[in-house]
C-alpha positions in Angstrom: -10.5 15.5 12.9 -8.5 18.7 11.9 -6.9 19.2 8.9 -4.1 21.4 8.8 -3.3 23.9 6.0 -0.4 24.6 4.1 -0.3 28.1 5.9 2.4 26.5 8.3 4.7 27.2 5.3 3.9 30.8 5.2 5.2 31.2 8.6 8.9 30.0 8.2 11.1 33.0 7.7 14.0 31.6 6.3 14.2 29.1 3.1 14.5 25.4 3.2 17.3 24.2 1.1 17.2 20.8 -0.2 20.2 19.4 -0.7 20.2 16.7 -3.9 21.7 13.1 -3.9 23.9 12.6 -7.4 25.9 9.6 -8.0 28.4 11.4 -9.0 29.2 13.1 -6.1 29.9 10.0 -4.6 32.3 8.4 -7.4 34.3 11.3 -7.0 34.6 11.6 -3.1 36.8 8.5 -2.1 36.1 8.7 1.0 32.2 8.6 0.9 30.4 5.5 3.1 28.7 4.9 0.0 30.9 4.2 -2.7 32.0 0.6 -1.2 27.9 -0.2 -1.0 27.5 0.2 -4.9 31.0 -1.8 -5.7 32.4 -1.9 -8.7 29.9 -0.9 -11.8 32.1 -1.4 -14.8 30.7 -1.4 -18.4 30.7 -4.5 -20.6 30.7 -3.8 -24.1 30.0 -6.5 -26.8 30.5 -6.9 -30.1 30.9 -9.5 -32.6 32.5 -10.3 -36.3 30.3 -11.6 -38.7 31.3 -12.8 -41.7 29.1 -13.0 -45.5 28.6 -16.2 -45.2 27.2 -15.0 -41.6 29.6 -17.3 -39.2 30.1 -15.2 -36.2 33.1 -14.5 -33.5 32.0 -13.1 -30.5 34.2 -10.7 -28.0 33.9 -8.7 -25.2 36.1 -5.6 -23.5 35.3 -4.7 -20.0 35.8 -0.4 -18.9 35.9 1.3 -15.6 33.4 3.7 -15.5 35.2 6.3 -12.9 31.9 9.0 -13.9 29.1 6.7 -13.1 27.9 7.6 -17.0 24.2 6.3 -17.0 24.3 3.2 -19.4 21.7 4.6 -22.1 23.9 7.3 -22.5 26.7 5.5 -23.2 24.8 3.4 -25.8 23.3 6.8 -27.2 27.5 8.0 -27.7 28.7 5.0 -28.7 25.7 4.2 -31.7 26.6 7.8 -32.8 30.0 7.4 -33.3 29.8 3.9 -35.7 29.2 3.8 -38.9 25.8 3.1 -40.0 25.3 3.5 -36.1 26.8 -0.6 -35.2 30.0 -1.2 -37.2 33.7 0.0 -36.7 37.2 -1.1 -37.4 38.5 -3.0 -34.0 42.2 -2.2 -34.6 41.4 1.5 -34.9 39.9 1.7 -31.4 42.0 -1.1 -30.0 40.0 -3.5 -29.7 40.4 -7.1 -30.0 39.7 -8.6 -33.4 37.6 -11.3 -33.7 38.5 -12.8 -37.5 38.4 -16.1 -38.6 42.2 -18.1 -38.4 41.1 -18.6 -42.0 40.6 -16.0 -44.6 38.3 -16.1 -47.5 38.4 -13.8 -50.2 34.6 -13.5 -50.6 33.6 -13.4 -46.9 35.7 -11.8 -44.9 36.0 -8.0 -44.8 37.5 -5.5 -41.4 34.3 -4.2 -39.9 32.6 -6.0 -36.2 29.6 -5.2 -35.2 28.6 -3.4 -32.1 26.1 -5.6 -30.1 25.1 -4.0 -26.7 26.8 -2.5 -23.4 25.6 -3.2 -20.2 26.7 -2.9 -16.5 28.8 -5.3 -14.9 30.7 -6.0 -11.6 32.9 -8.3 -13.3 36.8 -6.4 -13.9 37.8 -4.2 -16.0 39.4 -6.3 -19.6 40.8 -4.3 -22.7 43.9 -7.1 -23.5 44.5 -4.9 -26.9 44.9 -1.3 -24.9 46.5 -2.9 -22.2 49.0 -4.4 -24.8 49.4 -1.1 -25.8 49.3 1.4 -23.0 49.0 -0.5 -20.0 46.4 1.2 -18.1 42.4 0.3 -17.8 40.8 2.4 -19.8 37.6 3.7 -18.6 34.4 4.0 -20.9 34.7 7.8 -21.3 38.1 7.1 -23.1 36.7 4.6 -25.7 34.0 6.8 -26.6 36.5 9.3 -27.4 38.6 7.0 -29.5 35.1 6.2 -30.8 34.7 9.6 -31.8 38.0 10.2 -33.0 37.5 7.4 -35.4 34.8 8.1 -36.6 35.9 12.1 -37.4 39.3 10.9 -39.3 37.5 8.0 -40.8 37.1 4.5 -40.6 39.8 2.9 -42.0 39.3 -0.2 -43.9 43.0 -1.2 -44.1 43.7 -0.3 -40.2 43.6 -4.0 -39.6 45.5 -7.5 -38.9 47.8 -7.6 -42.0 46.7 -10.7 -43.4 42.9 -8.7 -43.8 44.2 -5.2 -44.8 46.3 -8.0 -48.1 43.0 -9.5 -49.0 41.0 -6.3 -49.1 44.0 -4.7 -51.4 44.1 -7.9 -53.7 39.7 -7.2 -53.7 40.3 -3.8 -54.7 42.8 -4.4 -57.3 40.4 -6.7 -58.6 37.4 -4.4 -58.8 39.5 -1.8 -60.7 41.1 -4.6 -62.9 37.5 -5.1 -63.9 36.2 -1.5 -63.9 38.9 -0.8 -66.5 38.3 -4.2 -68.4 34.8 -2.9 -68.8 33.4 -6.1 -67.8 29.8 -5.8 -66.0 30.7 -5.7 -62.0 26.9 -6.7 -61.1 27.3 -10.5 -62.9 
């Protein structure tokens, strides 16, 4: 038996080029055989509202994702953008709220918490953007309002009205007591 060397490689006198496969390349060409094979690969994002008394409402909004952005990424973007890295005000971001029908004043408060995202074939679902802009809005644009949220500030009273009177009537409590001098911690 013969065993060749890698001299054969020597010999060639011009350069291989190699010519790299990225998904991207084939989101963005419409008209490439592959982009029907891999369907539709939306992004599900889920969150929930959980309340003190730790009763929880559930909710879901559904994103293109036109860039084919790998789904740890997004996760990586989206945890960076929330406060404490898994709450945010819905409203501010438009997305749907999940509170309660019934408010109480010592559970209830404007933040949801961010669950997980994940890849989905099921269609894109944003009912609060769609109210408001009526487009789908791809994953790339929520991280953005993500971001932009989190740069001007979450805004506790950027919610349903109802929440935004109860946490005014909790602050004007707290200072009503501050100023008492009464003991806050009791």
């Amino acid at each position: 038996m013969t065993l060749m060397t890698n001299s054969f490689r020597k010999r060639i006198p011009f350069p291989i080029k190699r010519k790299k496969f990225r998904l991207n390349s084939v989101a963005e060409n419409p008209n490439n055989p592959f982009r029907t094979r891999l369907g539709s690969c939306n992004v599900s994002f889920k969150y929930l509202y959980r309340d003190a008394s730790n009763y929880k409402l559930h909710g879901e909004a559904v994103f293109t994702n036109h860039t084919f952005m790998p789904i740890d990424e997004i996760e990586k973007q989206i945890r960076s953008y929330l406060k404490d890295g898994e709450f945010f005000i819905a409203r501010q971001v438009n997305i749907e709220e999940r509170f309660f029908d019934v408010l109480h004043e010592d559970d209830d408060h404007p933040w949801h918490e961010f669950n997980l995202v994940e890849m989905t074939t099921e269609p894109a679902f944003d009912p609060e953007n769609w109210n408001q802009h009526k487009h789908k809005r791809d994953i790339t644009e929520f991280v953005a309002e993500l971001e932009k949220a989190k740069r001007v500030g979450w805004d506790e009273l950027k919610v349903r009205a109802d929440v935004a009177g109860m946490q005014e009537k909790q602050k004007d409590k707290l200072k009503q007591t501050l100023e008492s001098g009464e003991d806050i911690l009791k």
